[in-house]
VEXSEZA-365004 format. One record per residue (C-alpha): residue in one letter; y, z, x negated. Coordinates in steps of 0.05 Angstrom, whole numbers, plus 5000, padded with zeros to 4 digits. Example, Ala and Ser with C-alpha at 12.3 -4.5 7.8 and 13.67 -1.06 7.14 Angstrom:
<recs>
A491051564754
S497951434727
</recs>
This chain:
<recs>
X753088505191
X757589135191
X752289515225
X746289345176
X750889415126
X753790175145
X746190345165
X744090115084
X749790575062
X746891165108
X740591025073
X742390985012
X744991635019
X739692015054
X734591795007
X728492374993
X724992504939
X717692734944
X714893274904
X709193814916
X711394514919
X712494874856
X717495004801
X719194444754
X723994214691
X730493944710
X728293374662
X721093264695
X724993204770
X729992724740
X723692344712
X721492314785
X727092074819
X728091494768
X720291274780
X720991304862
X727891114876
X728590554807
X734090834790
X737691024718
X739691654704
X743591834639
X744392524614
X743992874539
X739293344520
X745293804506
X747193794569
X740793824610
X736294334567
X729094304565
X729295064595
X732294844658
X728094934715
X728794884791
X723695194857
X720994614900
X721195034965
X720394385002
X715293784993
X721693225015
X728393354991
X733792875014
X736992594946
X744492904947
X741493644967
X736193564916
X741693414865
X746493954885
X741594554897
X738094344831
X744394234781
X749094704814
X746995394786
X746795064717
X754394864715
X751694154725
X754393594762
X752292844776
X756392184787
X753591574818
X756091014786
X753790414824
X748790714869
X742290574823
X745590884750
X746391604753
X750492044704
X748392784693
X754193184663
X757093914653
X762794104688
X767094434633
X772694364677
X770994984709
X772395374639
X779495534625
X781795524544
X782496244507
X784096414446
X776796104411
X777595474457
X779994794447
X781594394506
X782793674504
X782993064542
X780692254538
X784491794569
X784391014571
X789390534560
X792090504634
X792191294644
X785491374666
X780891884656
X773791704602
X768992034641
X761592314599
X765592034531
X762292394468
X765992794417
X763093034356
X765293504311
X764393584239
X766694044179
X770093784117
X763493604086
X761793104140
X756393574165
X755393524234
X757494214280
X756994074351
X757293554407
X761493584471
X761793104530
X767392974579
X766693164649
X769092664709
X776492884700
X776592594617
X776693434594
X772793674536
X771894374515
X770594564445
X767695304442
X765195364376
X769195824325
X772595484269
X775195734211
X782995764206
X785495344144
X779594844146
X780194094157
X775793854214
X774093124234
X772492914312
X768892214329
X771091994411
X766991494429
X764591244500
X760590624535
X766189994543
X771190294489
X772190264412
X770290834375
X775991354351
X777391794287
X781892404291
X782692864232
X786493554234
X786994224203
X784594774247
X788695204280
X792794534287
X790294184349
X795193904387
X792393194364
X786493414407
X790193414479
X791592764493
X785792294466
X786691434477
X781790994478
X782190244472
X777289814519
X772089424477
X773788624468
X765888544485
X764388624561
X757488934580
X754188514634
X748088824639
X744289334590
X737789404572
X734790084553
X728490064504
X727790624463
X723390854408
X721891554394
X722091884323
X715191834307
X715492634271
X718493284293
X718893874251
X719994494292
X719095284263
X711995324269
X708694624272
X709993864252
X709993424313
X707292684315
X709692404376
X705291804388
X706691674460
X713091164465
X713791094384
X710990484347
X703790984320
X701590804388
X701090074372
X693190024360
X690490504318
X685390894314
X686391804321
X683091784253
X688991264225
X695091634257
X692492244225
X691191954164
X699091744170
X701192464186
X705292964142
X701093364099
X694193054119
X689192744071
X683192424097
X678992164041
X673691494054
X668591884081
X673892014135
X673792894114
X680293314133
X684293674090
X691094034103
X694094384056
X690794303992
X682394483993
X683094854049
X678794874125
X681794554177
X680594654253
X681493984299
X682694124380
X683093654425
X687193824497
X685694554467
X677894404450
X675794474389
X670693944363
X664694294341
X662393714294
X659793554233
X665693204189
X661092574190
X660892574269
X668192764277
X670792184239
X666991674285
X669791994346
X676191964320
X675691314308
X673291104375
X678591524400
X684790974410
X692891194402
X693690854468
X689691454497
X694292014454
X700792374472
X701892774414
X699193184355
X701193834327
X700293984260
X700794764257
X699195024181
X698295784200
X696195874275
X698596514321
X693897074349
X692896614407
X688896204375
X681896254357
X681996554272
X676896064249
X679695494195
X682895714140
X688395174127
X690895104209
X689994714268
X691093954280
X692193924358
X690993284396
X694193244462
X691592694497
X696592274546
X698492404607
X697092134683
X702791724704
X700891384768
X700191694837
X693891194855
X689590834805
X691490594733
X686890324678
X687990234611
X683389634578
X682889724505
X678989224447
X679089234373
X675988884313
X676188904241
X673888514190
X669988954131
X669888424083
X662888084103
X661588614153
X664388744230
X666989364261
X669589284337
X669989814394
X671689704464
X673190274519
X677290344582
X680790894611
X681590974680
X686091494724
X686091514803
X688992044848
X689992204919
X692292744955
X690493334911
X685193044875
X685792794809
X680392384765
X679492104701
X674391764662
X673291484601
X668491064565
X667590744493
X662790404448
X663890304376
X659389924325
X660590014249
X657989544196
X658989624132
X655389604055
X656590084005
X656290093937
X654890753888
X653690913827
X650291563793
X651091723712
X647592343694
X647792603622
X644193293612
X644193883552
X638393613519
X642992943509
X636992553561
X640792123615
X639791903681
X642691203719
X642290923781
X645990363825
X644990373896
X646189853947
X647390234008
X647289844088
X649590184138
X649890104217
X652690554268
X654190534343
X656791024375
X658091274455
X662591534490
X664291814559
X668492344586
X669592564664
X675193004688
X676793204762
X681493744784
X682994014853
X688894384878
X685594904927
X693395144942
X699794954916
X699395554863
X692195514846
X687594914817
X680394854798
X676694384747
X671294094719
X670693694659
X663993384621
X663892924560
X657992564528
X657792364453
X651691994428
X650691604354
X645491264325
X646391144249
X640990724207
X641890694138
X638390264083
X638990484005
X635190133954
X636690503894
X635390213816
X634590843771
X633590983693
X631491573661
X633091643584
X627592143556
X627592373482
X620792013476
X620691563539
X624791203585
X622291173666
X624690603704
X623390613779
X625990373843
X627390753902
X627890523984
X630490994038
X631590834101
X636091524128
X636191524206
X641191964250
X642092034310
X646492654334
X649192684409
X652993244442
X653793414524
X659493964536
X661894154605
X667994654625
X669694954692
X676795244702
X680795634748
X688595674745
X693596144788
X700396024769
X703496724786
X710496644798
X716896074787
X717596374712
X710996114688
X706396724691
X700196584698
X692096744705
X686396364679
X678696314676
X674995834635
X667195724632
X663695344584
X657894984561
X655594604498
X648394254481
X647693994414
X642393554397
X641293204318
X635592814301
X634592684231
X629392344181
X628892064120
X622891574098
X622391484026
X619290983975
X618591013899
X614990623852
X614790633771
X617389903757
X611989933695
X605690343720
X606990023792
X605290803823
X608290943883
X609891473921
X611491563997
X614992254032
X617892354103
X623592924113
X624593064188
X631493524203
X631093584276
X636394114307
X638494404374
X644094784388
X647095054452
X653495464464
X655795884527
X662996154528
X667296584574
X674996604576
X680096984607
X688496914591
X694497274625
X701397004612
X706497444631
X713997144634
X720397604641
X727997414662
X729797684595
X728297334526
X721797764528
X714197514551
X706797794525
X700497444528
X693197704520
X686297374534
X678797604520
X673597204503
X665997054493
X661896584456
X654296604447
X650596044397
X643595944397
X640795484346
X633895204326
X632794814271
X627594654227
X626394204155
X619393864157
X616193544096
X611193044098
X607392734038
X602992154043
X596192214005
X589092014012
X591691494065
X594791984107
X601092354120
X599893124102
X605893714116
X608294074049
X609194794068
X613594814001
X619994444028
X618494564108
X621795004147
X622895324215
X630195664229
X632596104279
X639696304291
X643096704341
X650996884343
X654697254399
X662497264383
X666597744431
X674497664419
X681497944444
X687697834432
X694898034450
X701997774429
X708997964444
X715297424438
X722497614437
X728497354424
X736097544418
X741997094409
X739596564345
X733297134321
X726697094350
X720297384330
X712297364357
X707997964341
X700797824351
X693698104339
X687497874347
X679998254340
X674197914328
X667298154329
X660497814302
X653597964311
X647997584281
X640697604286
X637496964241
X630096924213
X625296364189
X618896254218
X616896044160
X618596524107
X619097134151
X626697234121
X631497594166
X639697564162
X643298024206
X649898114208
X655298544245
X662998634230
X669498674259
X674998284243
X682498414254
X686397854249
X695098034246
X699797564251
X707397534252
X713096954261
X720497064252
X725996564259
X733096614250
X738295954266
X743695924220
X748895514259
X747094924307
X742294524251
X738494954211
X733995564211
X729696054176
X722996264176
X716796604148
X710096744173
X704397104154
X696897024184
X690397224173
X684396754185
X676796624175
X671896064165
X664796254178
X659395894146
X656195294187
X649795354220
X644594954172
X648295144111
X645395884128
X638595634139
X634095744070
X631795044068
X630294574009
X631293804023
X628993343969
X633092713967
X629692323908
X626292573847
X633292753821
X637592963877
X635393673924
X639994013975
X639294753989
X641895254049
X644295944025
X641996464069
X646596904028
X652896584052
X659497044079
X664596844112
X671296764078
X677297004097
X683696744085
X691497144086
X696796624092
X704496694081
X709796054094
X716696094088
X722495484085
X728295294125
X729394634181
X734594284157
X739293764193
X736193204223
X728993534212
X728693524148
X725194084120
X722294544061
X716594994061
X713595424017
X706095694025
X701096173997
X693096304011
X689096763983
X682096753998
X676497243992
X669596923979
X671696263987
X665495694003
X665295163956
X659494643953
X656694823890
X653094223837
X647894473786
X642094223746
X635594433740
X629094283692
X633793793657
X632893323715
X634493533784
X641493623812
X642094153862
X646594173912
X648494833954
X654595233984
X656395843949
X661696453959
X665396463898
X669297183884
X677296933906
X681596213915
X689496193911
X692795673937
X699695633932
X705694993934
X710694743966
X711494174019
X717893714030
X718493244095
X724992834093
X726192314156
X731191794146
X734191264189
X737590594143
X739190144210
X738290284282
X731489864270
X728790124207
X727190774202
X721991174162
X720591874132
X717392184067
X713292784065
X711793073990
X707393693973
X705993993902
X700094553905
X696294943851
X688395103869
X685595713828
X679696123835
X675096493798
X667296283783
X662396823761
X662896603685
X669996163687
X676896183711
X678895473744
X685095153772
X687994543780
X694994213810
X695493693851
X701493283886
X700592813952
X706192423975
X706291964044
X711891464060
X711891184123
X716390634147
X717690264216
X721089674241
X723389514312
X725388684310
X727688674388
X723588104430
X719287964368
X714988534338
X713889284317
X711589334241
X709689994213
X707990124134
X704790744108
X703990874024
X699591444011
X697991753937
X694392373917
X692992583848
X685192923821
X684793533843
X677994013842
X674194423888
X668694973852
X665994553780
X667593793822
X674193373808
X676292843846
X679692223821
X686292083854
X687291663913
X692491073930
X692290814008
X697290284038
X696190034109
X701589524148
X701089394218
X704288894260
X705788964341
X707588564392
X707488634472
X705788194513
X703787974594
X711088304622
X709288864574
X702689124612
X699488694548
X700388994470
X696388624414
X696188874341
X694588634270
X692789094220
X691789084148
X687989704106
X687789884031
X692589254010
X690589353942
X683089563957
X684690223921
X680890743961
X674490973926
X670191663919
X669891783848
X667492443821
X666092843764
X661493513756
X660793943695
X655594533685
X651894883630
X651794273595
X650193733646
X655293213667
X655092783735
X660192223738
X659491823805
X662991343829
X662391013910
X665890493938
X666790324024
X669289704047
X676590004058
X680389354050
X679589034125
X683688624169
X683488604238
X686088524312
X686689054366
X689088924441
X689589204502
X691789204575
X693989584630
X692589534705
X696789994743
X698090104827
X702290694856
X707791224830
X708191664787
X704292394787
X704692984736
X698393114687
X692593514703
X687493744646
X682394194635
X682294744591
X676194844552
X673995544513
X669195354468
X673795394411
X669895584340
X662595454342
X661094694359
X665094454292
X659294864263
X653794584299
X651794134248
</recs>
């Protein structure tokens, strides 16, 4: 017995950690350890930095060396406590106290020493200045600078004792020296660590949604988490905005989804939290980043591997749309071994629903129009993606990435309509049955050399992008009195394919200094065409009127370089980006020719200054552009009905927005931000009538848009299980028509709330209100959303099923109203938005843990204007 048990000691000790060659974050090896060995290990963030990294010269380090080559140049030590808890701490024994530090010392009843007890110290407004820890021996060291003649206040408090209150006047410390603690009556048997991460994170440049390990990630949809998100409004027919009427760009693991608004909500929707990490909300992007979308970037970062072997996470999910059905089901599936990685993913959605509208038309020469439309609509959608990367050497790893996207959309209106004549009234009925069916095939190749330990690095990226959208429209209208009836066709088929080549260098210096620069190319070519078919005589015949062949050809060539520095609590990013466009369009049809070529220059510049340990300054300024989409620079004409035509402007620019932020990050995250656009030839979508009867629909560049408000996020914590946060935004829209001056303010506010009942549930509540705001001669009625969702896990926790409840009060509608030379359009659409449903899923896991591997993609403006 003595010798098994001194030979389970020796092992114990000797115990190695495997971990392929390369340099890592203290906090990522610690991570590791805890997976292989099952072991705790505490530390605080103050103490082990995210900064902190550590060379992996050797693929098995035994445990003790691993922790003493790896902490030891840090000032770091570790303590094990029982041989499977761990305790990381700093070993501020090793300073010695000077003139601007404070030594002190925690002590127990008995005389002993409190080891990795925390002291924090505040100012005489309660505000929160800094937070120490004491090393093995009970000795803290406070080494910030106080201010003579100031009363301070210290909390003591440690794991096993009650918590302690000292309060002094500075330079009068001798209170601190000699700290006791009392032990706690209640006696920890065992504890039990299940934490919950703050769902937002406001940082200098960008608002962070961590979904991975907070309660967003219980069951809902990408669409729903955004629609949740600080400074986000996504209206029924599931469109982005950020930051008042502005373009927004959406990536996804750095790929931008080139998608029409229509197809991007339906991916996002088939696209489950389980599946997402986290999402970045960045207003006003860096040079880095491609210029296109005026109002920012939303950033999806999609979860990471976390076995070493084969996981696979089962997903299902149904909602109730009052009498119709809306489920999806998907799996996704990771598997690795030796240097090969995999994923692959696959989901199917199917979307039900009837839809109500109404149109009231009332025109200069006081005739009016009316219609009510009972609108069925069913969608199913596809979805697959494939991702396998190889390490070819420990430094350098090559990919290969493809996703498939396919929908099929059938729609059925059957539309009642009145027209109010001076003399006559026409009554007729209209059918249309509207089918889509859009799909999308990218693929990426990429090459990665990590340079050196610092994080320099070399990368080439290939891509690939064939988009295909099939569209008609059959039509039926008939005179309810003289029983005529006429029958049209509108065929909108569409190809487009994109080929793009990338190239980045990261460079990475000892100092607080590293410059980045990349070069790019993107080439679009894009075939479309509008054909028009009337049926006469007993047959169908083309109208050479309203058809149309399209032709449109892009080459984009960019570059880019940024500098980042920064010196004691002051930092600042230089960047600049150049952009050049060449375009060569022309219809078949009409012989018309655009061609366009210019050169962009797109500055940008952060600066950040920290004004103690909680807060900080900034202001930014960028410069960005949003180039027209693909088929709204085609010169087609689409009739819709006898009173409804759509019309692409051949005539279209691209706009270009300048964009300044400025605020300050207060304690705790809160924060306040200031913004200003200003926009030169800013696309609207532009409503008109013409002959007294048709509405026209078409984008147009209007001569300047300003944009300027102000946006307040505010998280708060009442109890250790209820927390929640409040994001606010006030903005003013103006801009200038050829004949009018127009503007409009808005205000938007989101609560969001989230309880954590231990062993029972998760609940989540979100309130969301904007009021009208207007975009070129169009308000919109104001908007009131509330969603609750309720958690629970289940199965030993591989198991998580979720209830959800949307638009409680069945409050979300489209409601609009156009004015113009006359004419007013009031209509009014309603989606079933008030649903109830269930959403579950499992996962199936066997082998340890491994780091991430993801390709890059470069395709990263075109394919969100593919369609």
């Amino acid at each position: 017995m003595i010798c098994v048990f001194i030979a389970l000691s020796i092992y114990g000790q000797t115990r190695t950690v495997k971990l392929e060659k390369g340099r890592y974050a203290i906090k990522e090896i610690l991570a590791s350890i805890q997976t292989q060995h099952q072991v705790i290990i505490f530390y605080s963030d103050d103490v082990v930095l995210d900064n902190m990294h550590f060379q992996v010269d050797q693929a098995n380090m035994p445990l003790t060396r691993l922790f003493a080559e790896m902490l030891r140049p840090y000032n770091l030590g570790v303590k094990n406590l029982n041989n499977s808890v761990f305790a990381v701490f700093s070993e501020s024994s090793s300073f010695s106290e000077t003139k601007d530090t404070i030594a002190g010392l925690v002590l127990d009843t008995l005389g002993g020493a409190v080891e990795f007890a925390s002291i924090r110290l505040f100012d005489q407004n309660k505000r929160l200045i800094a937070i120490y820890n004491t090393d093995q021996n009970g000795t803290f060291f406070i080494t910030d600078q106080l201010e003579n003649d100031k009363n301070y206040h210290v909390q003591i408090s440690a794991l096993g004792f009650k918590r302690k209150e000292i309060h002094y006047r500075h330079p009068d410390t001798e209170v601190l020296r000699k700290i006791s603690l009392s032990h706690d009556q209640i006696q920890l048997q065992a504890v039990e660590v299940n934490a919950k991460r703050r769902p937002f994170e406001r940082i200098a440049d960008r608002l962070i949604v961590q979904v991975e390990g907070s309660v967003l990630e219980n069951g809902l949809s990408t669409l729903e988490i955004l629609q949740r998100s600080p400074g986000i409004w996504i209206d029924p027919n599931g469109n982005i905005r950020l930051r008042g009427n502005q373009h927004v760009q959406v990536m996804i693991n750095d790929l931008v989804q080139r998608m029409s608004s229509e197809q991007l909500a339906e991916y996002l929707r088939n696209l489950p939290s389980e599946s997402i990490s986290k999402i970045e909300i960045i207003p006003n992007p860096a040079a880095e980043y491609e210029a296109s979308g005026t109002a920012g970037i939303i950033r999806i970062i999609l979860r990471k591997n976390s076995l070493d072997g084969f996981r696979a996470n089962l997903l299902a999910r149904y909602l109730q749309q009052v009498h119709d059905p809306y489920y999806n089901v998907g799996t996704i599936m990771d598997f690795k071994k030796n240097r090969l990685f995999l994923t692959a993913v696959a989901g199917y959605l199917r979307n039900d629903e009837y839809i109500y509208a109404s149109n009231d038309i009332r025109y200069a020469d006081s005739s009016t129009y009316n219609s009510f439309t009972d609108r069925y609509r069913e969608s199913k959608t596809y979805n697959g993606r494939l991702t396998a990367i190889y390490d070819v050497a420990k430094n350098q790893s090559l990919g290969f990435q493809a996703i498939l996207s396919k929908n099929r959309t059938d729609q059925d209106f059957y539309t009642d309509n009145t027209h109010f004549l001076k003399q006559d009234t026409l009554f007729k009925q209209t059918y249309n049955n509207w089918l889509t069916k859009p799909s999308q095939f990218s693929s990426t190749l990429n090459y990665s050399w990590k340079r050196d330990s610092l994080g320099s690095s070399l990368k080439f990226l290939a891509d690939y992008v064939r988009n295909q959208h099939q569209e008609e429209n059959h039509y039926t209208l008939q005179n309810k009195e003289s029983l005529v009836r006429e029958q049209y066709i509108n065929y909108s088929p569409s190809k487009t394919r994109i080929y793009s080549l990338q190239t980045d260098w990261m460079q990475y210096y000892k100092t607080s200094f590293n410059w980045l620069a990349g070069v790019k190319f993107i080439g679009t070519q894009r075939d479309n065409e509008v054909i028009r078919k009337n049926f006469l005589n007993t047959e169908w015949v083309t109208d050479p009127g309203l058809s149309n062949e399209f032709r449109y050809s892009e080459n984009l060539i960019m570059g880019y370089v940024a500098f980042n520095y920064k010196k004691n609590k002051s930092s600042a990013k230089l960047g600049l980006r150049a952009e050049q466009t060449h375009v060569n369009a022309r219809s078949l049809t009409s012989t018309e020719r655009i061609q366009q070529d210019y050169l962009n220059l797109f500055p940008s510049v952060f600066l950040q200054h920290e004004v103690g340990n909680q807060h900080a300054l900034f202001v930014n300024y960028a410069k960005r552009i949003n180039r027209p989409s693909f088929k709204n620079l085609n010169p087609y004409t689409l009739q819709i009905d006898d009173f409804i035509l759509l019309k692409g402007n051949a005539d279209l620019k691209p706009e270009i927005a300048h964009r300044v932020e400025t605020g300050i990050q207060l304690r705790n995250n809160m924060s306040i931000d200031i913004f200003f656009s200003y926009t030169e030839d800013k696309i609207f979508l532009f409503t008109e009538t013409e002959n007294n009867k048709t509405l026209v629909y078409q984008s147009r560049n209007f001569p300047y848009s300003m944009d300027f408000g102000t946006n307040m996020f505010i998280p708060w914590k009442l109890y250790t299980w209820w927390t929640g946060q409040t994001n606010a935004m006030w903005y003013r829209n103006v801009f200038q028509m050829k004949d009018t001056k127009l503007n409009q303010q808005t205000s938007e506010i989101g609560i969001a709330q989230f309880w954590k009942v231990k062993k029972w549930f998760d609940a989540s509540l979100y309130l969301g209100y904007t009021s009208p705001r207007t975009a070129a001669n169009t308000k919109y009625a104001d908007q009131f959303y509330t969603s609750i969702t309720l958690s629970k896990r289940i199965a030993k926790d591989k198991g998580k099923i979720t209830l959800l409840f949307n638009d409680l009060f069945n409050t979300a509608r489209e409601r609009e109203w156009t004015s113009r030379n006359g004419a007013f359009v009031d209509f009014y659409q309603k989606r079933p938005t008030r649903t109830f449903g269930l959403s579950f899923s499992y996962l199936i896991t066997k082998g340890k843990k491994l780091d991430d591997k993801k390709v890059e993609e470069s395709t990263k403006e075109v394919k969100i204007r593919a369609n």
